[in-house]
Phi, psi and omega in degrees: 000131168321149191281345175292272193341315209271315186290310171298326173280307155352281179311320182298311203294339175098040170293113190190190174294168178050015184269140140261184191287305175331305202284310179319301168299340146284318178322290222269006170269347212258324187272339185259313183302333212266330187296320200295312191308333180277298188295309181296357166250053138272168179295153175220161186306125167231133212295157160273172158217144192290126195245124180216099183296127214226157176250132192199181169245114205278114202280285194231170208211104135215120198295340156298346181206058165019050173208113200264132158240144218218132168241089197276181173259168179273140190245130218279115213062020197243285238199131119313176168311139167180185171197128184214176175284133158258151163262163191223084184268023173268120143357140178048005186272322180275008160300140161082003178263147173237173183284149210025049182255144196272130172201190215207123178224161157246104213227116197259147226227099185246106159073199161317320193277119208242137186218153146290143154216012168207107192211133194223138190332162145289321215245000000 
């Protein structure tokens, strides 16, 4: 660090007569906490997200927990074929769908993160 730096972090810390050490060391922790809280808001990379119309059966329907379980096709760079839970945080999108129903869902993909935000009879 430059020597203007070494001096200036001095002053912030209170280093002179009479500091004590306890009180230096909240300073410089207090100086350590605000650097970590800053370097987390640079900016960061955001996943794109992805659209995919998929075709399945629907197994279990629960509207208690904004969530369908699907037994899809395979979606081509996502997934094989499996049946698994999707969550469905839109409202009202799982009224009227039941188990073993044939349907057309949508399904978006951000990063890790996989949701329904559309899902309509197959027949």
């Amino acid at each position: 660090m430059a020597r203007s730096g070494v001096l200036a972090l001095r002053r912030v810390m209170g280093q002179g007569p009479g500091m004590s050490t306890i009180r230096r060391l909240t300073k410089f922790c207090a100086l350590v906490v605000t650097g970590v809280a800053l370097h987390g808001c640079t900016e960061r990379s955001v996943e794109p997200l992805e659209t995919f119309e998929v075709h399945g059966t629907v197994v279990r329907v629960e509207p208690e927990r904004s969530s369908i379980t699907i037994a899809h096709e395979e979606i081509p760079g996502v997934m094989a074929p499996m049946t698994m839970p999707f969550d469905v945080p839109v409202g009202g999108l799982l009224d009227g769908v039941k188990p073993d129903e044939e349907i057309v869902f949508q399904l978006r993909k951000q990063g890790d993160r996989l949701w329904i935000d559309g899902i309509r009879s197959a027949g």
